[in-house]
N, C-alpha and C positions, 0 to 999 in steps of 0.2 A: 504494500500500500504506500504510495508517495506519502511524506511527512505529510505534507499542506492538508490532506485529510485528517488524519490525528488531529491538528492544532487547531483547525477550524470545531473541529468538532470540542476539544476540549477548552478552545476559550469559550464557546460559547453558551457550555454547562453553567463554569466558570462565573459568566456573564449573567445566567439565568434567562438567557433569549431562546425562542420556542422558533420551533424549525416552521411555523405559518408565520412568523413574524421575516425570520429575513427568507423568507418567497417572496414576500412580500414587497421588501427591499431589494430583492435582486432582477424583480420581476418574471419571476417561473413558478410551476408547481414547486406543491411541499414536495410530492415526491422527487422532482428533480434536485430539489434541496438536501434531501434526505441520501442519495445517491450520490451527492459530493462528498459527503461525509461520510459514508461507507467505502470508498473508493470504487464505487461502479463505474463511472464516469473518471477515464483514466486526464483529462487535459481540462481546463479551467481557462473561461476566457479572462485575458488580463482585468477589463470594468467590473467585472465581476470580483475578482479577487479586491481590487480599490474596493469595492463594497462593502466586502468582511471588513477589510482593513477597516474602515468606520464605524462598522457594527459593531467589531469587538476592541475597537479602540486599542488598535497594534497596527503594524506597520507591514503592508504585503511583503516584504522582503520577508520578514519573520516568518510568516506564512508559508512561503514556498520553502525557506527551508533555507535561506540565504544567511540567516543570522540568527543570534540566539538570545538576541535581545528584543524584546516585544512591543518595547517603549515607543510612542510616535514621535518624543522630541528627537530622536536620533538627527545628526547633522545632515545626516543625508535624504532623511524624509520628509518629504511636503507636501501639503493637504489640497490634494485634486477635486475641482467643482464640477460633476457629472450632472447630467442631464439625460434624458429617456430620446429614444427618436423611435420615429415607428419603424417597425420592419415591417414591407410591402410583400413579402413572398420571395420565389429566386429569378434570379435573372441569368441570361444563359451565356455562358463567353464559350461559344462554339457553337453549335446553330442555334435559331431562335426558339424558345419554347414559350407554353403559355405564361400569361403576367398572373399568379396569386398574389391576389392583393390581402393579406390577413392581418389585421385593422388591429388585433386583439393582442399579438408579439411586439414587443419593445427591445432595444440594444441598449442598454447605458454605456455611455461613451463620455466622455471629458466637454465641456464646455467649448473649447476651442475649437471643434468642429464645426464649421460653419455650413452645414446641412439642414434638409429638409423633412430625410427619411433614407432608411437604407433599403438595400437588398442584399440577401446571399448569390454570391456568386456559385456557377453550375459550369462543371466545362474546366478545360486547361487551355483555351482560346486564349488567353492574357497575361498566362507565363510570363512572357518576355516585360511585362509590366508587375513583374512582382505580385499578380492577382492571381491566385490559388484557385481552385477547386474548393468551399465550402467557406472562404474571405469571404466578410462582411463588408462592403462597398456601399459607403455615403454618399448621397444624392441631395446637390443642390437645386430647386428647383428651377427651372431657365428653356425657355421654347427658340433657344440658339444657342449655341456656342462654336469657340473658335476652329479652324481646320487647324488638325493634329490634337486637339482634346480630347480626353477619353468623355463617350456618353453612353444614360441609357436611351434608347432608343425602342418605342413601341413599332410594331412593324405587323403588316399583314391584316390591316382593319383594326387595330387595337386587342390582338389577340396574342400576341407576341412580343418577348420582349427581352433585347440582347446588349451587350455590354460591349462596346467597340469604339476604336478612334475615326472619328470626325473627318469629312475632308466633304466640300460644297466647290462644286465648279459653275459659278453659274452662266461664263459662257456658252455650256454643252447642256445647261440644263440638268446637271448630274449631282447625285452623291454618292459617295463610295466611303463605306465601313471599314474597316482596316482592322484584323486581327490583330495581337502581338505573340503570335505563333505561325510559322512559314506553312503549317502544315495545313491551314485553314486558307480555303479562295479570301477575294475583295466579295462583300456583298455589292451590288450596285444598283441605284434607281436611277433611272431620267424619265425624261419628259412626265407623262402622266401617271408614273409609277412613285414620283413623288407625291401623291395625293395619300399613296399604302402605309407612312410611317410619321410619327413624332417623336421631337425629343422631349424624354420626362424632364432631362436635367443634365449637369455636371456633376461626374466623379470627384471629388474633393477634396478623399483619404481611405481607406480601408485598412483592416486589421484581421491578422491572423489569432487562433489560440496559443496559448503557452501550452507547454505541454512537457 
């Protein structure tokens, strides 16, 4: 069992907080609460870990098992202002799938993201851009952005909806999506085939788990 299990669980004996209270704060089921603390759930996303760290008033590093001191005044700790963003469902980096929008899933993430709402990313389309396979991808919302930006883009009547770089020609009348994998075509619309797609927004930031 990773330390970070243990400790989570016994500061928060410790602390006398009830596994519905930080679900609550972390924003997921008890039972997924319950299964960090059992070590079912083998990786922890970093917001998530800042969360304990405030519930149980210690410092994530202690948590993961980096130090042995619990204390938050340590020199090197300082107190992160998170914020909830909705998670909209996955978006696909490799072809386009459908858009789940599920209203009811939150990501807590740091203040400094200047987002709207995320998606998980689906697909190894965007490798070359440091975006994973199951990366959670910030979205600011914007009905443009620049050519070579990463966007999401709805595509195919508002049924689809894929994660790709930007590029607008509009002397040919054209756009073309750009993967950040060789392995993947250009998607491409012109003329009246630009009517088939929008953009939700601009990528911002994304984040992988610890693990």
């Amino acid at each position: 069992m990773p330390i970070w299990n243990e400790r989570i669980h016994e500061k928060r004996i410790e602390k006398g907080i009830t596994l519905a209270q930080v679900a609550d704060r972390l924003g997921v089921t008890e039972a997924t609460a319950q299964r960090y603390e059992r070590g079912n759930i083998k990786s922890i996303p970093y917001e998530h870990m800042c969360v304990y760290g405030e519930i149980l008033n210690c410092s994530p590093a202690y948590l993961m098992g980096w130090e042995n001191n619990s204390s938050t005044t340590a020199n090197n700790v300082y107190p992160i202002e998170l914020k909830r963003f909705p998670l909209l469902g996955e978006i696909a980096c490799g072809k386009p799938t459908y858009a789940n929008e599920d209203r009811e899933s939150y990501v807590i993430a740091g203040t400094d993201i200047k987002a709207d709402f995320c998606l998980k990313a689906k697909g190894d389309s965007m490798i070359n851009a440091r975006i994973l396979d199951g990366d959670i991808v910030f979205i600011r919302k914007q009905d443009i952005v620049d050519n070579g930006e990463i966007a999401a883009v709805i595509v195919d009547n508002d049924n689809e909806a894929t994660l790709k770089r930007f590029f607008y020609y509009a002397e040919k009348s054209m756009v073309i999506l750009k993967a950040e994998n060789p392995a993947y075509e250009d998607l491409i619309f012109t003329n009246e085939e630009l009517n088939n797609f929008h953009i939700l927004g601009k990528a911002v930031a994304f984040q992988s788990d610890v693990k």
